[in-house]
N, C-alpha and C positions, 0 to 999 in steps of 0.2 A: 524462451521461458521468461514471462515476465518476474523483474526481481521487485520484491520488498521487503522495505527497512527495515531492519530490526531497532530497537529504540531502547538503551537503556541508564534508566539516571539512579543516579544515589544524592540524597539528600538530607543532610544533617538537621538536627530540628533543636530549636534553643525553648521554645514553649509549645501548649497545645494548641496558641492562636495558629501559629507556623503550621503544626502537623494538620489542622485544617486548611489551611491553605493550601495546602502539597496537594490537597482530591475535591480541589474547585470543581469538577466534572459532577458533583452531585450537591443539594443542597444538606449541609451538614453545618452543626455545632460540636466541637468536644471541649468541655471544660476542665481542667485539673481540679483533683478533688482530693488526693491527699499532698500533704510537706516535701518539702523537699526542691532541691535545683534541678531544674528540669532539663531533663537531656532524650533527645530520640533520633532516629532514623528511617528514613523510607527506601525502600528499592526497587523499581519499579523496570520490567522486559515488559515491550508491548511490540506486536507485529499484527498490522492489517485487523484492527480493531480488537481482537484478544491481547490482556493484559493480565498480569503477575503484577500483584504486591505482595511487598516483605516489609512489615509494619511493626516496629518498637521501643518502649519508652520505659523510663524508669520511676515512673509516679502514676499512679492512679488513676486513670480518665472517665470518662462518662459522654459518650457519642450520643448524638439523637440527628436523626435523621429521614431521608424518604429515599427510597431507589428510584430512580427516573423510570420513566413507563416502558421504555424499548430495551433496558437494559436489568439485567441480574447479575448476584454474584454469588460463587462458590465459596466459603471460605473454611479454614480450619487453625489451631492455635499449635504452633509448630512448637511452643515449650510446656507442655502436658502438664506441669507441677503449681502453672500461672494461677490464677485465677481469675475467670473469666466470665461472663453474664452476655447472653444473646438472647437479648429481648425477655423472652420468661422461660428460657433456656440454660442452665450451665453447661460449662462446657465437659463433655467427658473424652477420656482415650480417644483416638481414633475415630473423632466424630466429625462430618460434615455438616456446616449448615448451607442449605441454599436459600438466598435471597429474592423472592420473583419481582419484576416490576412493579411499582405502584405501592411499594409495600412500605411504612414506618416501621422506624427499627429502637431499639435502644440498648446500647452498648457497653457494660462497665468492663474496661480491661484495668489489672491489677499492675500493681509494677514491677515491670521488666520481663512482663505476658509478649511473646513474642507471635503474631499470628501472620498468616497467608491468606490473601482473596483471590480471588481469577473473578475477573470481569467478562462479561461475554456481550453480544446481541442477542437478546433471551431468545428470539425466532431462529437463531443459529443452533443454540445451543442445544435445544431445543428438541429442534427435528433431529440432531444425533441420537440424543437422550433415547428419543420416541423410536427411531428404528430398531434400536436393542432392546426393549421393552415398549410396547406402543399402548399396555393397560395403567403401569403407572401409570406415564406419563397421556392421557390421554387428552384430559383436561389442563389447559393452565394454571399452574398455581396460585391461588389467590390471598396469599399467609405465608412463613417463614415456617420451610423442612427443614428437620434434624434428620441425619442418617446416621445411627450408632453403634451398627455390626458391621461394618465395613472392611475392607481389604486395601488399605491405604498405601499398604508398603511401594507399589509401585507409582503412587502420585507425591510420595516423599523423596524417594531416589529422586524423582524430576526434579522438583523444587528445589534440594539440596545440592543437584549440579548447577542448575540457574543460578543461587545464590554464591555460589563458591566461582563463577565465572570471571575471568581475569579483568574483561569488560568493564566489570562495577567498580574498577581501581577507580573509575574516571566516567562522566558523561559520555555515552557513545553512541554515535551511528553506523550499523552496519547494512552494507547490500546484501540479499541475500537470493540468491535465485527461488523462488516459488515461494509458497505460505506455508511450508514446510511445521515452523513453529507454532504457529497458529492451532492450527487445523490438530497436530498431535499434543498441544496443552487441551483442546476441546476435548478431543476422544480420550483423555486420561482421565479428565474429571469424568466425562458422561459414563465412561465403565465404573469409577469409583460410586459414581452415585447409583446405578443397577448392581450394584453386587451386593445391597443387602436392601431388604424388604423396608417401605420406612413404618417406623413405630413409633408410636405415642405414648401406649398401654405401661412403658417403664416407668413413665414420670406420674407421680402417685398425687404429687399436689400440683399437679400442671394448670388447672381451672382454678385454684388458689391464686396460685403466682400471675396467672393473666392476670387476676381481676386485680390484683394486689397494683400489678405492674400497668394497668390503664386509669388504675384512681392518680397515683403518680402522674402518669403522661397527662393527666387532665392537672393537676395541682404547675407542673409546669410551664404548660401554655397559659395557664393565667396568670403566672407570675411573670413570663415573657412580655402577655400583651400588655399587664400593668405597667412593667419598666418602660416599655417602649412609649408609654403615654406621661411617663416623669412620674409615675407613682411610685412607690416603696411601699409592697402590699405586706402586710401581717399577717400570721398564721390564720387570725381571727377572720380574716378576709379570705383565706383561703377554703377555708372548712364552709363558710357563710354563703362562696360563690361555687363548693364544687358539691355542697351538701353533705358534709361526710363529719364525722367527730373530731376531733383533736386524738383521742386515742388512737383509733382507726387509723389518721393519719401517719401518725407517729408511729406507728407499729407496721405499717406498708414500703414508709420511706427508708427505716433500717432495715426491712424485709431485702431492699430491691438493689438502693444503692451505698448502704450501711452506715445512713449518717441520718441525724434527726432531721426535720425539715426547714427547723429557723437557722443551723450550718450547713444545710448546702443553698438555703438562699442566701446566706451572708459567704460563700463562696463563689457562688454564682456571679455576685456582685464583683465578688475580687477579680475575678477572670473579665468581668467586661473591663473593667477598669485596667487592667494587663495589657489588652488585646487594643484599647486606646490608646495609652501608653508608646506602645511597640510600633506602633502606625500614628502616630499625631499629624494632623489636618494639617498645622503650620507651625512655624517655630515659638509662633505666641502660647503653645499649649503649655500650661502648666499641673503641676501634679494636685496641687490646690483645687484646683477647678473642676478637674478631671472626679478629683475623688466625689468631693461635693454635689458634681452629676448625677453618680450614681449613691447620693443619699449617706454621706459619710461625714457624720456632723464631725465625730470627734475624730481628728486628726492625726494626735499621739496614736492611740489605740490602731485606726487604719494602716499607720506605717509599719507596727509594729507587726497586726496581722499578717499583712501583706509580704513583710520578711520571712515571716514562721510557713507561709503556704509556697512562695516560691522562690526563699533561698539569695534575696537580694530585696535592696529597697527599692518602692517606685522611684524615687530620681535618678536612681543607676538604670534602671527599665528606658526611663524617658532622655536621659542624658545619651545610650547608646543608639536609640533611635535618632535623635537628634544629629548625632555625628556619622 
């Protein structure tokens, strides 16, 4: 019988540049968005291309991303009291979301929101899914399902022995005769996801919160592609490039991810400037410069933000990178 590895890491996380880093395997951003020192953890069982994460932190975050095209994910929020936002989703009890390839997503988890994804090969997962019900699933998903009647209890026992395994004291590699694991985190999720019919019809402003949550995804990308170009754009440039009011906006961005929109672009900032910080090109990097980069005339005021958002000054950020 052929054996394969079993693969499991635990990984301690000091900001949310780190906890991105930790799932380089997808093109993602997560920015901190509320106060506080930032502390997390990832844990991660993988066998023969199926993978378990166990993902959490104690500050605020805001994920945006895309799934890669051959792959999806399962995920659900293993502390139910969190609060959580998937895409134009909250999270309720006992809810799956599935994530199909090719899909953008956008993520606010709350702090100390503790959640679980399973990664798959969407073509694997897939054709399990489809034997057990082959009308859902008949077609590919083209969009992000919720499943919110579910029978979770036996994909929580899994996860909860995974997570409690001796193995994560420490980085491990184990042999394991056959794909044993694999193949039964597959068919745990595939029955969890056929055990209840998916619905939509619950969520009463679900067409609100898209549209709320796309004006958004657009005010963002142009505030990305402006930075990237040395600009420091204004709300007035916002509304002017994405056509929308100032009201409009302001009432979609507390809608989505609970902050106006001139503070999470002057967080937004703070986090690139973090995430430069934490990684400096060369020893020449100063905190001076760095700020200035990103459009931070005033100085005083910058450090002091920068204390109140993540709980240490920039030269303590840049000095421990340094050493």
């Amino acid at each position: 019988m052929t054996k394969h590895k079993i693969l499991f890491r635990d990984q301690s996380l000091q900001d949310a540049f780190e906890q991105q880093s930790a799932q380089n395997w997808l093109p993602l951003e997560i920015n901190q968005i509320s106060a506080g020192h930032y502390q997390g953890q990832i844990r991660e069982v993988r066998q023969n291309g199926v993978s378990v994460f166990f993902e959490h932190q104690n500050c605020t975050v805001h994920k945006r991303g895309v799934m890669k095209n051959d792959l999806c994910t399962v995920s659900f929020v293993r502390s139910p009291k969190s609060p959580l936002r998937f895409s134009e989703y909250n999270a309720v009890d006992s809810a799956l979301f599935f994530l199909p390839g090719g899909t953008e997503f956008d993520i606010q988890a709350g702090g100390d929101a503790e959640t679980v994804y399973f990664r798959f090969e969407q073509s694997r997962l897939l054709e399990r899914a489809r034997a057990m019900n082959p009308i859902l699933w008949e077609k590919i998903p083209d969009k992000l399902l919720i499943f919110d009647k579910i029978d979770r209890k036996p994909l929580d026992m899994c996860t909860n022995n995974l997570y409690a395994n001796p193995l994560f004291q420490s980085n491990s590699e184990v042999a394991h005769d056959g794909n044993v694991l694999g193949t039964s985190l597959m068919d745990q999720v595939a029955m969890a996801l056929n055990s209840s019919p998916l619905n939509e019809e619950t969520y009463r402003d679900l067409i609100a919160c898209r549209r709320a949550r796309n004006m958004v995804r657009e005010a963002i990308e142009y505030i990305d592609a402006a930075m990237e170009n040395q600009i420091c754009p204004s709300i007035v440039d916002v509304c002017a490039d994405i056509n929308v009011s100032q009201r409009n906006l302001q009432y979609n961005f507390k809608k989505i991810v609970g902050l106006t929109p001139n503070t999470y672009l002057y967080r937004l900032r703070l986090n690139r400037v973090r995430a430069q910080l934490s990684n400096p090109a060369s020893a020449e990097v100063t905190v001076t410069r760095v700020a200035m980069h990103w459009h931070f005339g005033h100085l005083g005021r910058f450090a002091n933000e920068y204390r109140q958002l993540f709980g240490e000054s920039p030269s303590v950020t840049l000095r421990r990178a340094l050493s």
